[in-house]
DOTOR-248008 format. One record per residue (C-alpha): residue in one letter; x, y, z. Coordinates in Angstrom, 1 decimal, decimal comma. Each point is the difference from the previous one (the first is absolute). Layout:
<res A | east X | north Y | up Z>
...
END
This chain:
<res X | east 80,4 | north 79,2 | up 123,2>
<res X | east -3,5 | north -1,6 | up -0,6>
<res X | east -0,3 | north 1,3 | up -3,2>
<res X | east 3,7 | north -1,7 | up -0,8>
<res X | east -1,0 | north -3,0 | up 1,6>
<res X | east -3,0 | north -0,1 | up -2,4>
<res X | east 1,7 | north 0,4 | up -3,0>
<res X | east 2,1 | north -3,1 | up 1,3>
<res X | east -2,8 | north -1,8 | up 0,2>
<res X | east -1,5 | north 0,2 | up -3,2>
<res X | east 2,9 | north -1,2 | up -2,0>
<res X | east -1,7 | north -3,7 | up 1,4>
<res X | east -3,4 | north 1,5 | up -1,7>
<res X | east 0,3 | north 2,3 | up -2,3>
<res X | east 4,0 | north 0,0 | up -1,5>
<res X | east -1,3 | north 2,6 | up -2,5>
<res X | east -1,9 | north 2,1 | up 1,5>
<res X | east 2,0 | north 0,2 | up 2,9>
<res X | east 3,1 | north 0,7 | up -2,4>
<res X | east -1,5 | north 2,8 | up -1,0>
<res X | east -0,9 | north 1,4 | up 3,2>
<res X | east 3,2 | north -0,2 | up 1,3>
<res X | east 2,0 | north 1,8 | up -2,8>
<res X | east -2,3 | north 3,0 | up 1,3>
<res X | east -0,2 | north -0,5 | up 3,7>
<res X | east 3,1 | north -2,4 | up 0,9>
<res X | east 2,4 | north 0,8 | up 2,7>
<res X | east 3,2 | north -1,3 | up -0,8>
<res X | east 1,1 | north 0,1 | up 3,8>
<res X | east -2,8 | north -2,8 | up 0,3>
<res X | east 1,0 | north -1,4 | up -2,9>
<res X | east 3,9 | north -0,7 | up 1,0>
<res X | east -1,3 | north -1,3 | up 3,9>
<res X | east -2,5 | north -2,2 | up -1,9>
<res X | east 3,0 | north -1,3 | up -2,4>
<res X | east 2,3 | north -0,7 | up 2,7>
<res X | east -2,3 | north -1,3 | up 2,5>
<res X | east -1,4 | north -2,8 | up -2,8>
<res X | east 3,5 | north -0,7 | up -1,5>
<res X | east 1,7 | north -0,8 | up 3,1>
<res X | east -3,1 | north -2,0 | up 1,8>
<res X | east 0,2 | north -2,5 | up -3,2>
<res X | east 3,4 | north 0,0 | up 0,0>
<res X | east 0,1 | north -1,0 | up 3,8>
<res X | east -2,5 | north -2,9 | up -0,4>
<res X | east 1,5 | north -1,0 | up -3,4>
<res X | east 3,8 | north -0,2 | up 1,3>
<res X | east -0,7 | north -3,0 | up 2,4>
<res X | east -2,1 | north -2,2 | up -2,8>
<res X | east 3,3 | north 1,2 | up -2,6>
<res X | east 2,4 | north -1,1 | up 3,1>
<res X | east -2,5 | north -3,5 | up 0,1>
<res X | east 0,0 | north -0,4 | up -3,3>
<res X | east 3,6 | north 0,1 | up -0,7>
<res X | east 1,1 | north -1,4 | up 3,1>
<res X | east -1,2 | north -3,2 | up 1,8>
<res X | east -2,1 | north 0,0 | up 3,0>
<res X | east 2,2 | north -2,5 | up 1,5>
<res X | east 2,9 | north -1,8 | up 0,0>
<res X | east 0,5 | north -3,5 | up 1,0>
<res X | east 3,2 | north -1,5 | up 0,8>
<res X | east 1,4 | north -3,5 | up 0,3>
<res X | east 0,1 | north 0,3 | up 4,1>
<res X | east -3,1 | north 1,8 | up 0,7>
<res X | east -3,5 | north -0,7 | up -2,0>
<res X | east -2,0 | north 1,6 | up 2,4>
<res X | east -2,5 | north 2,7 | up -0,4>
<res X | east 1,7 | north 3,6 | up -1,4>
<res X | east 0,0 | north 2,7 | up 2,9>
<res X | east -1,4 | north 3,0 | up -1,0>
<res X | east 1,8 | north 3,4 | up 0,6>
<res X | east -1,1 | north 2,8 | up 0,9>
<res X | east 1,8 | north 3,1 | up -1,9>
<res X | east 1,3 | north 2,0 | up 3,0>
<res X | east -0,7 | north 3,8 | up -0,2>
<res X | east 2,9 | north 1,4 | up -1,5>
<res X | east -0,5 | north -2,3 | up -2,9>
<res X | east -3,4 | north 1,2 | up -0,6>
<res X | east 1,1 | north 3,6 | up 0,0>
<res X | east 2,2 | north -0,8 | up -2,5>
<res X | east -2,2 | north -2,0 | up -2,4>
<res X | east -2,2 | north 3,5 | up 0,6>
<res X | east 2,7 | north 2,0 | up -1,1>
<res X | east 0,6 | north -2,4 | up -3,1>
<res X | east -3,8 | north 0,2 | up -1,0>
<res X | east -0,4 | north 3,7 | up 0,3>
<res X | east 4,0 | north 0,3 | up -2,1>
<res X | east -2,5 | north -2,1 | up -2,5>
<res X | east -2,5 | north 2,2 | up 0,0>
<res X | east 2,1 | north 3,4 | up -0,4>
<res X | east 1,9 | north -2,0 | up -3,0>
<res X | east -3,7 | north -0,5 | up -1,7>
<res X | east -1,4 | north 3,3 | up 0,6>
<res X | east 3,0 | north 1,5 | up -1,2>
<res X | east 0,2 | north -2,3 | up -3,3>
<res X | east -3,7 | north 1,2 | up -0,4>
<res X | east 0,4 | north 3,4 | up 0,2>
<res X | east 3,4 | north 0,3 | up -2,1>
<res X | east -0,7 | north -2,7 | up -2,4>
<res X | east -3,2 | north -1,0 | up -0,5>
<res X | east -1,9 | north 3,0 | up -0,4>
<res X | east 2,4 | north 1,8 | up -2,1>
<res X | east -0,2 | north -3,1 | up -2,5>
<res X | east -3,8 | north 0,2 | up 0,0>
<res X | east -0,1 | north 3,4 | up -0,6>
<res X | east 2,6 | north -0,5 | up -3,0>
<res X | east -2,3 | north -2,9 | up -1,3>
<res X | east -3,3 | north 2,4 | up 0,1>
<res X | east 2,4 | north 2,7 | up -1,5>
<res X | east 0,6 | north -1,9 | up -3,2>
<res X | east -3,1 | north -1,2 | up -0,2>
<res X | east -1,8 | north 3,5 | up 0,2>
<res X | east 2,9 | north 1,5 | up -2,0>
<res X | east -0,8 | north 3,5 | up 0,7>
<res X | east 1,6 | north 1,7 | up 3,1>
<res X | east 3,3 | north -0,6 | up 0,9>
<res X | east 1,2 | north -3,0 | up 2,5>
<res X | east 1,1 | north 3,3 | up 2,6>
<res X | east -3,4 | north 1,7 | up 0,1>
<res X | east -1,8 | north -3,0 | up 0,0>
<res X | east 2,4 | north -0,9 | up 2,9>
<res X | east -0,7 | north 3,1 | up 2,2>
<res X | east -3,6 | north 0,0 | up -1,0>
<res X | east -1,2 | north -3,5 | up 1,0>
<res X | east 2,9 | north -1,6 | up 1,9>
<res X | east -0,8 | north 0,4 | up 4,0>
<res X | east -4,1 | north -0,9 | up -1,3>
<res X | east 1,2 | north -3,7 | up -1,2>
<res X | east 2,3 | north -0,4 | up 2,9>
<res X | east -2,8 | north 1,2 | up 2,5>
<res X | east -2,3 | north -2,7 | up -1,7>
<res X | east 2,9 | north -2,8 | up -0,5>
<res X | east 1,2 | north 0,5 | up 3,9>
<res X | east -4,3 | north -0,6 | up 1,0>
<res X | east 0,1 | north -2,9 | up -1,9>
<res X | east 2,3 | north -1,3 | up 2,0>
<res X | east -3,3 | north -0,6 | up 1,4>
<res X | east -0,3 | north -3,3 | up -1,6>
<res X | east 2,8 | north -1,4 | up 2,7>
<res X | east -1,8 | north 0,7 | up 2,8>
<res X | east -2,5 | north -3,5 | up 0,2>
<res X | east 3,3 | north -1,9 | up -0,8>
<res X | east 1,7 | north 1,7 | up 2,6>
<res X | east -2,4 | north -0,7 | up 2,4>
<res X | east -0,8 | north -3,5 | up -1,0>
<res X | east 3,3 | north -1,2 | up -0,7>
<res X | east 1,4 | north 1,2 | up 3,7>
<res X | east -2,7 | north -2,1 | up 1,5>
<res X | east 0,4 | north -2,8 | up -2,1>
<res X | east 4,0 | north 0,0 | up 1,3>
<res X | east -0,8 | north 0,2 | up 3,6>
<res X | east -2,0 | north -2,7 | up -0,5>
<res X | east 2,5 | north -1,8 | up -2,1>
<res X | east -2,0 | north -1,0 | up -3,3>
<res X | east 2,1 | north -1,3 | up -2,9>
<res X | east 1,9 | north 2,8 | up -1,8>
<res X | east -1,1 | north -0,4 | up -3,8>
<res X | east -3,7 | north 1,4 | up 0,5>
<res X | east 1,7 | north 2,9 | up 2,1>
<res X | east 2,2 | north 0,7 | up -3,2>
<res X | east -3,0 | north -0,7 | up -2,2>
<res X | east -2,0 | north 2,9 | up 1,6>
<res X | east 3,2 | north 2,0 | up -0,4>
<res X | east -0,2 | north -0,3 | up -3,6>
<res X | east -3,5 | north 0,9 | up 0,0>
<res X | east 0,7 | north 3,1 | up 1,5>
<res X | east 2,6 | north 1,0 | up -2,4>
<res X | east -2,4 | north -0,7 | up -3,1>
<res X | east -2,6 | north 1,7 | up 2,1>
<res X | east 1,9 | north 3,0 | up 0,7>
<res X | east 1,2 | north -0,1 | up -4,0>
<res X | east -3,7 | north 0,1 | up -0,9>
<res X | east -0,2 | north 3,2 | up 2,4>
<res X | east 2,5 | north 1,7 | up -1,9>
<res X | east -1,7 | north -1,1 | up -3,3>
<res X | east -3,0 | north 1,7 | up 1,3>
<res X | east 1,9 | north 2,8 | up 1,2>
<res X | east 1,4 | north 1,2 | up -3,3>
<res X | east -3,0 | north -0,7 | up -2,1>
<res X | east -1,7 | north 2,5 | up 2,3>
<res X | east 2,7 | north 2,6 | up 0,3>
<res X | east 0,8 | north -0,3 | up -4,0>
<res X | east -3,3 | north -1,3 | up -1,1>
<res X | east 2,0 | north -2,6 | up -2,3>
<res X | east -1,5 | north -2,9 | up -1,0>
<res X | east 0,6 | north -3,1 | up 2,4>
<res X | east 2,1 | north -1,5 | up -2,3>
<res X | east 2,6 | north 2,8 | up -0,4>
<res X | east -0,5 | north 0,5 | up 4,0>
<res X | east 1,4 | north -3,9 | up 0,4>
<res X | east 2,7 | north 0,4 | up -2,4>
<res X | east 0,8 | north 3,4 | up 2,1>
<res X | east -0,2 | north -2,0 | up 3,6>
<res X | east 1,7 | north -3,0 | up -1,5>
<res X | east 3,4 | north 1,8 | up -1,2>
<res X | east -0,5 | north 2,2 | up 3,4>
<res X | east 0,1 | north -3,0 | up 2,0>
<res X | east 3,1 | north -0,9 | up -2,5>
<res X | east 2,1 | north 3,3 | up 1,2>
<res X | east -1,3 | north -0,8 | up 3,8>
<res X | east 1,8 | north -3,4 | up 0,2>
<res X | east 3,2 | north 1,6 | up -1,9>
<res X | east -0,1 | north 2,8 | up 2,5>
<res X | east -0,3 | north -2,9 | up 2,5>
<res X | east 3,4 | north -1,7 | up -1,4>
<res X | east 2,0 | north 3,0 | up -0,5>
<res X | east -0,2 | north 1,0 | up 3,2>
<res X | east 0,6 | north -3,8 | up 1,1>
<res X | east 3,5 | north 0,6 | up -2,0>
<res X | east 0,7 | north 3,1 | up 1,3>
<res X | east 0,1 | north -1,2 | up 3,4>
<res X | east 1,7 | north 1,6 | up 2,4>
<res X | east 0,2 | north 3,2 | up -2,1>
<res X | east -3,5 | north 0,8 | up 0,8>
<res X | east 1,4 | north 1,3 | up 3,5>
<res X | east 1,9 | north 2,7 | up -1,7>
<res X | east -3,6 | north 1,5 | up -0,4>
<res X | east -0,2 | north 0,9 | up 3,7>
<res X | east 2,5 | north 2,4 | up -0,3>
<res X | east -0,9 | north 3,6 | up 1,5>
<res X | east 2,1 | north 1,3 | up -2,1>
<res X | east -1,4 | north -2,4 | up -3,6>
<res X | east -3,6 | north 0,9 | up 0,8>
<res X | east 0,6 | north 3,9 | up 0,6>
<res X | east 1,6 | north 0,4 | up -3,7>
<res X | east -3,0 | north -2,3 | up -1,2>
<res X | east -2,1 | north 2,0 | up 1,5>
<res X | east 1,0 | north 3,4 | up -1,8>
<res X | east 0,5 | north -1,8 | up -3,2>
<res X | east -3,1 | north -1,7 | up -0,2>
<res X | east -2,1 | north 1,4 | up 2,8>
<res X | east -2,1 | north 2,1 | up -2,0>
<res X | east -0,6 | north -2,3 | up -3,1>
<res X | east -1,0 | north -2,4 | up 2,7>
<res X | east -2,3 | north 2,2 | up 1,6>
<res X | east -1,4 | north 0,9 | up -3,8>
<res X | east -1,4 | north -3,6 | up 0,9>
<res X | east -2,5 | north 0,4 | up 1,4>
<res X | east -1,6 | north 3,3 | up -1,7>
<res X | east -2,0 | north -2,0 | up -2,3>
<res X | east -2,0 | north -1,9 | up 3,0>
<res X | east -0,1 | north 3,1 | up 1,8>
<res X | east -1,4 | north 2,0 | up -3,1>
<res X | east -2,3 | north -2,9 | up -1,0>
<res X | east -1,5 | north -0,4 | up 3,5>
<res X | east -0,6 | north 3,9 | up 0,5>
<res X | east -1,9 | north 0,1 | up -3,0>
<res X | east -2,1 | north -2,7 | up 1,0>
<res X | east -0,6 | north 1,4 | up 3,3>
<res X | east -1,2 | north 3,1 | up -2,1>
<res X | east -2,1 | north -1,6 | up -2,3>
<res X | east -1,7 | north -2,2 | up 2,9>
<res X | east -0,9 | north 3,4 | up 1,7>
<res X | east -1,0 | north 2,1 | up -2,9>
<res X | east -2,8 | north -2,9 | up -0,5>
<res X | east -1,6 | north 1,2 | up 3,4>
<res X | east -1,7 | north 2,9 | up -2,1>
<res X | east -2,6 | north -1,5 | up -1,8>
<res X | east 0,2 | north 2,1 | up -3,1>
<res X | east 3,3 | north -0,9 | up -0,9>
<res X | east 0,0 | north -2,3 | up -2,4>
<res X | east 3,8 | north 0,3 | up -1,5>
<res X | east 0,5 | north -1,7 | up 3,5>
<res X | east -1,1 | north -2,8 | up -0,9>
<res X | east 0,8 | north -0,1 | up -3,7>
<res X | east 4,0 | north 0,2 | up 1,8>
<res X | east -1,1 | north -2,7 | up 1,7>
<res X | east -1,2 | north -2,0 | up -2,8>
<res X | east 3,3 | north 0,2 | up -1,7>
<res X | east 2,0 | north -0,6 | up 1,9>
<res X | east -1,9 | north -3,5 | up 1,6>
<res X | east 0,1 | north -0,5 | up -4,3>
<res X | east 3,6 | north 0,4 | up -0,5>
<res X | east 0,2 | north -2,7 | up 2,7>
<res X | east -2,4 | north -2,1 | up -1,7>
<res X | east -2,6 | north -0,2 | up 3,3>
<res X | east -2,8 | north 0,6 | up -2,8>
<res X | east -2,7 | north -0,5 | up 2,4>
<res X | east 1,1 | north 2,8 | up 2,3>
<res X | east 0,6 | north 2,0 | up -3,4>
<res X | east -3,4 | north -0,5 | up -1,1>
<res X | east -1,5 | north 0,8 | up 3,4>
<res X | east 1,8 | north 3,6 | up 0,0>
<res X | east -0,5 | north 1,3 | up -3,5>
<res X | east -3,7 | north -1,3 | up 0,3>
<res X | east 0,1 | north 2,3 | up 3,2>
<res X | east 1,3 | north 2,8 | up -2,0>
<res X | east -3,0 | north -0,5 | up -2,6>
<res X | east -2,4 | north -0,1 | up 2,7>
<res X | east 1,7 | north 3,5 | up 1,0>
<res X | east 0,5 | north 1,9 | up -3,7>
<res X | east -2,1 | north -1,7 | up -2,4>
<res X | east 1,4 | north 2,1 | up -2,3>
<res X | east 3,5 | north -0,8 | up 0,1>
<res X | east 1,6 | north -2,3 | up -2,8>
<res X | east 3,1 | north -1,6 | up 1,2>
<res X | east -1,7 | north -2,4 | up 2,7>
<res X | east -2,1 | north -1,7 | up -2,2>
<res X | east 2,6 | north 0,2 | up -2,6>
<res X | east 2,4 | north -2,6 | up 2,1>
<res X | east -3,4 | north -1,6 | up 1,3>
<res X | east 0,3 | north -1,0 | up -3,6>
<res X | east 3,8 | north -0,5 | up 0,1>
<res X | east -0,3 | north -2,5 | up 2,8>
<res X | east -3,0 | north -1,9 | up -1,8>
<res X | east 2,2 | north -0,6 | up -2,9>
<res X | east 3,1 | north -1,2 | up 2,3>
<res X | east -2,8 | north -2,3 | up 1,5>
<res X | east -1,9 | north -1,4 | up -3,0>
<res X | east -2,7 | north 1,5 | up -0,1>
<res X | east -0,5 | north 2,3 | up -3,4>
<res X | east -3,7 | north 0,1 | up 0,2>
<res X | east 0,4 | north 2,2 | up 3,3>
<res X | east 2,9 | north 1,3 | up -1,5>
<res X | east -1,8 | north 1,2 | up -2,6>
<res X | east -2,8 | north 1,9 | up 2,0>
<res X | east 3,1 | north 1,9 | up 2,2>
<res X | east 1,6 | north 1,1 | up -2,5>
<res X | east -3,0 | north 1,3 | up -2,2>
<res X | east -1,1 | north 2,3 | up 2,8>
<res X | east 3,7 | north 1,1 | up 0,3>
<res X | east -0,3 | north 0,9 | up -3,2>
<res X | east -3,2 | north 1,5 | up 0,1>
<res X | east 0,9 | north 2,5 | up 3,2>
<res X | east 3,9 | north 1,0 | up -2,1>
<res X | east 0,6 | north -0,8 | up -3,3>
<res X | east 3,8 | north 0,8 | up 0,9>
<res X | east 0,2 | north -2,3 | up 2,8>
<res X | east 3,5 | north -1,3 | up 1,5>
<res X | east 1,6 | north 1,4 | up -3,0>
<res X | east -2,8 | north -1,4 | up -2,2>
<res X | east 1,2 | north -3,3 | up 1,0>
<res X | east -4,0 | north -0,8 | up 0,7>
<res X | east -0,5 | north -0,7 | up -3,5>
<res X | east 3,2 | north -2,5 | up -0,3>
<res X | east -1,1 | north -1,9 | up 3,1>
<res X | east -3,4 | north 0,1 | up -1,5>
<res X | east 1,4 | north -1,7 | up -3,4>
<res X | east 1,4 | north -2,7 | up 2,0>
<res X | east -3,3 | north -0,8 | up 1,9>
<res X | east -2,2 | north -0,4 | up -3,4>
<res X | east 3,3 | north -1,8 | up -1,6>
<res X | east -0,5 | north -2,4 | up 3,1>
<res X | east -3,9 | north -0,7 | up -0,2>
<res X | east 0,0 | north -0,1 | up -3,6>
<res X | east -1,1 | north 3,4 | up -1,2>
<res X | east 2,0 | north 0,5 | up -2,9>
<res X | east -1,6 | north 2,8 | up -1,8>
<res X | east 0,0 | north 2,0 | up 3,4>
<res X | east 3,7 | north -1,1 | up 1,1>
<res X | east 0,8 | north 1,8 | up -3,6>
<res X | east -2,0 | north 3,0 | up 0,6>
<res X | east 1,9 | north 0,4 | up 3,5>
<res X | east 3,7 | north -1,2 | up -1,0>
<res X | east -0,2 | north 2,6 | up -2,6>
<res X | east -1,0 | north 3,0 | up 1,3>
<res X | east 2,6 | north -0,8 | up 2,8>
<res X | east 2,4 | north -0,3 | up -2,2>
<res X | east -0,9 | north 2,7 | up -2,4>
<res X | east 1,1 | north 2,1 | up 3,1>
<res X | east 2,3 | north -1,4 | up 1,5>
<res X | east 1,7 | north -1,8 | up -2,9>
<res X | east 3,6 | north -0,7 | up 1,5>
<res X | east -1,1 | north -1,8 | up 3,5>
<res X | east 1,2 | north -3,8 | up -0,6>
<res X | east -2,8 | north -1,4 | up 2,0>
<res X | east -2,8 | north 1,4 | up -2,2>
<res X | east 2,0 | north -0,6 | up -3,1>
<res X | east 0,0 | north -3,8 | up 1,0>
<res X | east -3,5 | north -0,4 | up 0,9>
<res X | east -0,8 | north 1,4 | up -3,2>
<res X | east 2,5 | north -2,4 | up -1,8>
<res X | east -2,1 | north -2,9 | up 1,8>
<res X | east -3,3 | north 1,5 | up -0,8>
<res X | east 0,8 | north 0,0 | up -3,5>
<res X | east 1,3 | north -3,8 | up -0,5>
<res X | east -3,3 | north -0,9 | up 2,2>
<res X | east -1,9 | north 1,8 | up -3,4>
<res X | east 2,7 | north -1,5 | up -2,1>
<res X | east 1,3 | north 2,9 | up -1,5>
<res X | east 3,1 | north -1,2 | up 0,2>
<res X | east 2,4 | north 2,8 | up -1,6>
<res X | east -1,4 | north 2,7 | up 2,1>
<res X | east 0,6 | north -2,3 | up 3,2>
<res X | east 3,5 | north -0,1 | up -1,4>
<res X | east 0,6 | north 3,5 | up 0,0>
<res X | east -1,7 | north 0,6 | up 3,4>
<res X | east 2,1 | north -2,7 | up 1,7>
<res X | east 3,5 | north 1,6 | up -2,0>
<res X | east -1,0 | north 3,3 | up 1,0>
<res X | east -0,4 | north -0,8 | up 3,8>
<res X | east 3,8 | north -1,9 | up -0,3>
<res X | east 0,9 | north 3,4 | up -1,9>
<res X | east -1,9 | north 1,9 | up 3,1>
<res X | east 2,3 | north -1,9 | up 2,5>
<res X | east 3,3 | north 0,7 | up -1,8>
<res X | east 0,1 | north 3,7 | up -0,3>
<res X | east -0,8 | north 0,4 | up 3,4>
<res X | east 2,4 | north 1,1 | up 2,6>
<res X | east 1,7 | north -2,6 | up 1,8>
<res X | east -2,1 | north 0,4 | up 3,1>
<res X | east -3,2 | north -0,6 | up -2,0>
<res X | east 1,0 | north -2,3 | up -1,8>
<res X | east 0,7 | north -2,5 | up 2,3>
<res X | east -3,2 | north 1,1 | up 1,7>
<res X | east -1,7 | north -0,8 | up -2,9>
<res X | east 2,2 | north -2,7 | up -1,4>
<res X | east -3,0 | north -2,6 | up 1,0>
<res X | east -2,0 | north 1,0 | up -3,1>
<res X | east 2,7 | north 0,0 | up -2,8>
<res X | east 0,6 | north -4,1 | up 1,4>
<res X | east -3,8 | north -0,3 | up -0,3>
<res X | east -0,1 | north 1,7 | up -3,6>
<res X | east 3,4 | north -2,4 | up -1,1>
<res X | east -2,5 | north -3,0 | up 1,3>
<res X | east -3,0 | north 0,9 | up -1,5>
<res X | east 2,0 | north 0,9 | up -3,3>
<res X | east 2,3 | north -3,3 | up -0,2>
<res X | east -3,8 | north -2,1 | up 0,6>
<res X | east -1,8 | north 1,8 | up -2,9>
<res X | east 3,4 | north -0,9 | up -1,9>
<res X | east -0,2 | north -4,0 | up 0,7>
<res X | east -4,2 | north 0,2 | up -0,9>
<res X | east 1,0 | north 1,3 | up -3,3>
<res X | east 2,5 | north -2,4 | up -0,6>
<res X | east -2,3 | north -2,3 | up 0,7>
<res X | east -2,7 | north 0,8 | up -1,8>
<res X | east 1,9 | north 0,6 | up -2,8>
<res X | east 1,8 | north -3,6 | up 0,4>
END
């Protein structure tokens, strides 16, 4: 519980950081008594400032201009506004879960284009709704603050102000939370929360219009043929949060022993896939410090100082990766080591590299399209032609998994090709 509680509290610090710590420790019981416990507290202190806001506080009459007499809601009445907050609150949670994270998994699943919207689904779908349902976290001060500023009967408009504030608040929690699971980009991330929230307000509606049907859901008899229809995809669920979170457990205690240094290099990748470069650096710099001799730490060492803009150190990483395996990651060393020089302006060296890479790997579309950039940076312009068609080529003949895997570097080839076209027309002109 204290370790829960923790994690709460660092979403107010550390949104990150404590995203990332919860797709491998989170409890998703804590997570749905957090969710419910927030929701319905701001919903309680936000219903009377909606009721004064809508309604007046008093009404005066011809006879009688006296003072308005306050009443007291009597204690059935506020049972039932408890019931109609917590209703509220089972509406949300259940738009969330059926609506919003199967649309921001569908958005990531285009974007990445290679695995399929089902395994994606079972793979990372009870992670993002442990994270989403924590960051209900971001209710919690308005709940609080907004309660007391009712009691004490404060105008209703800053009460609904904070309320918005929480809901961008708890958006920029989910931003946070899918950059980290995914490692997008924080742009794709917001276009993945924003169309999320999209499906959560129409799961919202359509359960407004259905009404009355929604009871037919409590049926014994409705939820038993649900259950052996769709129990055990259900349960599929949550395999990919168990899986990921065993692993991790793993990994943390295989770095007790200190001569294991793959440990750590585990580590390292998978704090890099999240884009938590820091934490990255600090465990494949461990691994280093373990095997000197092994090639693949500093290799992303290098990766990450490229991703960071840094080719100078890039350039040292990657050098000593190549020095301890000339064959490293697939001899995708000497590719990464092209794009460093191309970046700090050693031309002749970026050449050297982006050939040999290429020379043996002459079909990857990444290394074809570095090469094609190399070469118009020397201004040999035909030869950066035929390296930028032949990475488009690359990406075509591919199978369709791998080629919308790799379908970012045809688009960058088409760019880089339809911009050396407009330069010669108008140099020419």
């Amino acid at each position: 519980m204290r370790d829960q509680i923790q994690l709460l509290l660092a979403l107010y610090r550390q949104p990150i950081r404590a995203a990332s710590r919860i797709i491998d420790e989170g409890r998703i019981w804590f997570a749905i008594f957090t969710a419910v416990v927030a929701l319905a507290g701001m919903q309680f202190g936000t219903a009377g400032a909606k009721r004064q806001y809508i309604q007046p506080s008093h009404v005066e009459t011809a006879e009688q201009d006296e003072a308005p007499v306050t009443q007291v809601p009597s204690s059935g009445l506020a049972i039932l506004a408890l019931t109609l907050n917590l209703t509220a609150t089972v509406k949300f949670l259940g738009a969330l879960a059926l609506a919003f994270v199967p649309a921001v998994v569908l958005v990531i699943t285009l974007n990445r284009s290679h695995e399929s919207f089902a395994v994606m689904l079972r793979k990372d779908y009870l992670p993002l709704l442990n994270c989403l349902l924590l960051s209900a976290a971001a209710y919690i001060p308005v709940a609080i603050v907004s309660t007391v500023l009712t009691f004490t009967r404060v105008e209703a408009l800053p009460i609904l102000f904070l309320a918005g504030l929480a809901h961008l608040y708890f958006l920029f929690l989910g931003t946070c939370c899918v950059r980290t699971l995914w490692g997008t980009s924080f742009g794709v991330a917001t276009l993945a929360t924003g169309l999320g929230c999209g499906a959560l307000l129409g799961g919202e509606a359509a359960a407004g219009v259905l009404g009355g049907g929604m009871y037919y859901f409590a049926s014994p008899c409705l939820i038993y043929y649900a259950w052996v229809f769709l129990g055990n995809g259900a349960l599929s669920l949550g395999n990919g949060s168990r899986s990921r979170q065993h692993l991790r457990r793993q990994l943390d205690l295989a770095t007790i022993n200190p001569r294991d240094s793959d440990a750590h290099y585990q580590l390292g990748l998978i704090y890099q896939e999240r884009r938590q470069f820091d934490e990255a650096k600090k465990r494949f710099t461990r691994a280093i410090e373990i095997d000197a001799a092994e090639a693949d730490p500093a290799f992303q060492l290098g990766r990450i100082a490229i991703e960071e803009g840094r080719p100078a150190e890039a350039i040292t990483w990657l050098r000593k990766a190549a020095a301890l395996n000339d064959k490293c990651c697939s001899h995708e060393v000497w590719r990464e080591l092209g794009v460093a020089y191309l970046q700090s302006g050693h031309l002749t060296e970026a050449r050297e590299a982006l050939d040999k890479y290429v020379s043996r790997r002459p079909y990857d579309p990444a290394g074809l399209y570095w090469q094609g950039k190399m070469l118009a940076a020397v201004e040999r312009l035909e030869e950066a032609r035929e390296s930028l068609r032949g990475c488009e080529e690359a990406v075509n003949t591919m199978p369709p998994h791998l080629r919308r895997q790799h379908g970012k570097w045809k688009r960058l080839a088409s760019d880089e090709l339809r911009r050396m076209e407009k330069m010669k027309l108008v140099t020419a002109g």
